[in-house]
N, C-alpha and C positions, 0 to 999 in steps of 0.2 A: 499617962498623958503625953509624955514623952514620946512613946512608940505613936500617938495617936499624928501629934506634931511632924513627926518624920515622916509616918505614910503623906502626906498631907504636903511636905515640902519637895517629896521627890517629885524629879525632871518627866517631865512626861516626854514619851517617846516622840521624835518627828514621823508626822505619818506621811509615808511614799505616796509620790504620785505615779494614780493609775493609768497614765497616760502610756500606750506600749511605746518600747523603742520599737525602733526601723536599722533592723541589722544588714549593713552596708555586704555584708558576707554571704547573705541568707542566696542560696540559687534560686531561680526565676524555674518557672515550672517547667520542665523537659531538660534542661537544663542544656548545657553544651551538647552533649551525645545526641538529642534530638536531632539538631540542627544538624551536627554531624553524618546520622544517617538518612536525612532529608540529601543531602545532597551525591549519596553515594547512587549509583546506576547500575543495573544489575547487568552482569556481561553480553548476555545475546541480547541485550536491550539496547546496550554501547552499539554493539556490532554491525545493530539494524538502522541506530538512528543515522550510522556512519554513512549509510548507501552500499553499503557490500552485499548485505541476502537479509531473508528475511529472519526472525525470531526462530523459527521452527529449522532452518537450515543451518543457523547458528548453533543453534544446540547440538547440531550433527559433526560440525565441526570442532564443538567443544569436546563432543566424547570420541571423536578419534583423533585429539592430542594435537589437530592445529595451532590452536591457541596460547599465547604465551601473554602475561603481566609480567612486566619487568623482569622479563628474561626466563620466567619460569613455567612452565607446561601450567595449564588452569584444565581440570577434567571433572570439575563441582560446579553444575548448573547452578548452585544457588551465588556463586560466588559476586562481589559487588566491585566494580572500577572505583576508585577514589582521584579525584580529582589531580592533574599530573602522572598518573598512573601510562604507562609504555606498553601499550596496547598491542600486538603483531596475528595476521592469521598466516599462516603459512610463511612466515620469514618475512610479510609485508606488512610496513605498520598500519594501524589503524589508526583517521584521525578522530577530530574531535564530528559531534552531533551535526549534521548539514541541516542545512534548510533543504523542503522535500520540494522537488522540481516536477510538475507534471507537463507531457506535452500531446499533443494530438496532433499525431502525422495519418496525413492521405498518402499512403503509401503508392507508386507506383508500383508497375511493372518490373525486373529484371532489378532487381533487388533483393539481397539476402535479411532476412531478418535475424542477425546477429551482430556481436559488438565488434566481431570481426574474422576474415575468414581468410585459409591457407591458401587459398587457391587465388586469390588474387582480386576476388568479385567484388563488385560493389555490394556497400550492406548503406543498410536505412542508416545506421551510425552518422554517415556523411550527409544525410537532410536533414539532421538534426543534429546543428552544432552546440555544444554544450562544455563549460568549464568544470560542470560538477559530473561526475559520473554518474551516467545514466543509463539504462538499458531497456530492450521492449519488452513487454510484457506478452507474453506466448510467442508463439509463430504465426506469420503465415507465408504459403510458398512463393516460394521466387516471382511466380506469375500472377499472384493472386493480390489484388488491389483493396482500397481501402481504409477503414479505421484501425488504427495503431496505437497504442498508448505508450510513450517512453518515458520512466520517471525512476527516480532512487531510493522509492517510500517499498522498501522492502516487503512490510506487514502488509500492503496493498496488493502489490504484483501477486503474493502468494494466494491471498485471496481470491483475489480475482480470477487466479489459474483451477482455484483449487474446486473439483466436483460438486462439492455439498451446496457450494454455493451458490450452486445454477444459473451462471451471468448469462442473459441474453445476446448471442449473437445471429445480427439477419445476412442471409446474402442472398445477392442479386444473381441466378447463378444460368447462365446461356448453356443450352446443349448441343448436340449434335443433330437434334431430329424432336419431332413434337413427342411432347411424353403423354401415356397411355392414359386415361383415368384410375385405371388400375394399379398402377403402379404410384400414382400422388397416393391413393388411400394407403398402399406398404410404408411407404415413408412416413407416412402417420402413425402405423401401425408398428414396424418397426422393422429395419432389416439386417440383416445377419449379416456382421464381417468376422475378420479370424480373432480382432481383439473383444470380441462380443457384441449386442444388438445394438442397434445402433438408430433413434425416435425423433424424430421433428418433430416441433412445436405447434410449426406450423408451416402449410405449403400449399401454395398456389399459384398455378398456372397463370398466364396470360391469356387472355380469352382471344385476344387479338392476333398473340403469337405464343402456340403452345411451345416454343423451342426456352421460351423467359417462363424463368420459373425466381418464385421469392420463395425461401426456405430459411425457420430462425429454429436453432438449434440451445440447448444450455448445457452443453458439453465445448471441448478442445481439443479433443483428441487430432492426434498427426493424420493429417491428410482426411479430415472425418469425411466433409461433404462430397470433396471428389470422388471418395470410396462408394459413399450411398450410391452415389447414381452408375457408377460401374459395376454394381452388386447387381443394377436393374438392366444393363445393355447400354446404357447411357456412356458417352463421351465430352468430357466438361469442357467446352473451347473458351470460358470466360468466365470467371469468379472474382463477385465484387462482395467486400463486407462493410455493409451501409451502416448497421448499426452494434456497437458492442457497450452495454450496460446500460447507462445513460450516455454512452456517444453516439455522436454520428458527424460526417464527414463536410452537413451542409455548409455551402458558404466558404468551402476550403476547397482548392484548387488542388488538383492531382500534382503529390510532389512537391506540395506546402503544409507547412505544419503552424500550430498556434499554440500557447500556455492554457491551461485550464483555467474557467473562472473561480473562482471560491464559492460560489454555490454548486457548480460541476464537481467541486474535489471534497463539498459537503455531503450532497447527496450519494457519489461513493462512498464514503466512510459508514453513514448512516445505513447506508443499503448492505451495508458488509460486516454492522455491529464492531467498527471500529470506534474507543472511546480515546477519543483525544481532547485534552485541553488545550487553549488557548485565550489569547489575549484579549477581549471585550475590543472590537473594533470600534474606533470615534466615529461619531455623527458627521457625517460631510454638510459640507457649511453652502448657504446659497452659492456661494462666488466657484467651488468645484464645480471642475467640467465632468461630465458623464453623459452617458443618455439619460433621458426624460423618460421616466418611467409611463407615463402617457401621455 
C-alpha cells in the first residue's frame, strides 16, 4: 500500500511547450555566398560593360594575356571581377560598367570613319562629341555618306558587324552611266569579287534616271558596293547609305547627329536576340511634356 501511495504522490513531470523556438543563428536560405556571387561579374562581361570591345573580343584578349586583376595576368574565361577588384587590358585600367550611349550620325563626306587617324584627317569622332567612349560601328569610306551608328555597347557593335546577322543596309548609289538591265539581274544573282560572291537584296533602277540605282545589301564587307558595280564596268561617283538596321538618316541633316530613342535601341536588341534587363519604366503623368501620340 505503501508502494501504491508513492506511485501516486510522485511529481509529475512539467510538459514542454511545443511552441518552436526561432534560432537568431539559423542562416536565411542562400545564405551570405548567394548574395556574394550575385554580385560577382564575369570578366569579359566587365570588359564589355566597360565600353572597350565586345564579349567575344574580350575573351581574345583574355587568352593572349592582356588582362590583368589586381596586378595578375587572368587567361580563365570563367574567371569573375569582385567588386573593388583592379581591372587593366593592356596596362590600361578598366573602369567601372558605363551606361551604353547610342548615337546616329548622318555622316558626311571627307571623313574618316575611325576614332582617330595618323595622318592628320578628320574622323567622324569630331561630330560626335562624347564624354564616354564611343566608337562607330563598321566603316564607311571617306566619301561615302549617311547612316552611322557610334555607341560603347560592345555586344551590339559586334552584332551588328557580324554576318550571321544579316543587318539590313540600303544605298542610294549614283553611277557613272545608265545601268544595263542585265546587269541589275547579276547583282541580284550575284557577282564575283576576289573576297567571294558578292548578292543584293535588292536593286532598282530609276525609271527616270538609270544612272540612280537603290541597292540594300546584308553584308559589310570593305568596300562591298563600290566593288559590285566595278565588277560590272560601273564607276560609283556618289554613295549614300539611307538605311542600316532599323536606321535611317530622316529628319537629320548631313553632319548632324541625334541619341537613339529607347524603342530604336529596343528593337535593336530584340532583332539581335540581345537579353538585357532593366528597370520597369514609370508611367508619365498628364503634366509630362512629350509628343501626343495622336
Amino acid at each position: 500500500m505503501n508502494n501504491k501511495g508513492k506511485r501516486t504522490s510522485a511529481r509529475r513531470p512539467k510538459t514542454q511547450s511545443r511552441r518552436p523556438r526561432r534560432s537568431s543563428a539559423a542562416p536565411t536560405r542562400g545564405g551570405g555566398r548567394q548574395s556574394e556571387t550575385t554580385a560577382l561579374v564575369r570578366i569579359n562581361k566587365f570588359i564589355a560593360d566597360a565600353g572597350l570591345t565586345s564579349r567575344r573580343k574580350a575573351d581574345d584578349l583574355i587568352k593572349g594575356g592582356a588582362v590583368k586583376v589586381n596586378g595578375k595576368p587572368v587567361i580563365d574565361l570563367a574567371t569573375r571581377v569582385h567588386p573593388g577588384d583592379h581591372v587593366t587590358v593592356n596596362g590600361d585600367p578598366v573602369g567601372e560598367a558605363q551606361r551604353f550611349q547610342y548615337y546616329l550620325l548622318n555622316k558626311p563626306k571627307d571623313y574618316i570613319t575611325t576614332t582617330s587617324d595618323e595622318k592628320g584627317r578628320r574622323t567622324v569622332m569630331e561630330l560626335v562629341p562624347s564624354q564616354t567612349r564611343i566608337y562607330p560601328v563598321g566603316r564607311l569610306d571617306r566619301n561615302t555618306t549617311g547612316v552611322l551608328l557610334l555607341t560603347n555597347d560592345g555586344d551590339m557593335a559586334h552584332k551588328l558587324m557580324h554576318p550571321s546577322s544579316k543587318v539590313m543596309r540600303e544605298y542610294r548609289v549614283g553611277i557613272d552611266k545608265p545601268i544595263e538591265p542585265k546587269h541589275m539581274a547579276m547583282l541580284m544573282k550575284g557577282v564575283e569579287l576576289e573576297d567571294g560572291v558578292a548578292k543584293a537584296v535588292v536593286a532598282m533602277a530609276n525609271p527616270q534616271d538609270p544612272c540612280d540605282v537603290v541597292l540594300s545589301i546584308t553584308e559589310g564587307r570593305n568596300r562591298e558596293v563600290r566593288r559590285m558595280f566595278e565588277s560590272l564596268g560601273y564607276f560609283v561617283k556618289k554613295l549614300d547609305r539611307r538605311i542600316f538596321a532599323n536606321l535611317t538618316t530622316r529628319g537629320l541633316r548631313r553632319g548632324d547627329h541625334r541619341s537613339l530613342t529607347k524603342d530604336e535601341v529596343r528593337e535593336l536588341e530584340q532583332a539581335l536576340g540581345l537579353q538585357r534587363t532593366r528597370e520597369r519604366p514609370t508611367k508619365p503623368t498628364r503634366q509630362s511634356k512629350g509628343r501626343k501620340k495622336r
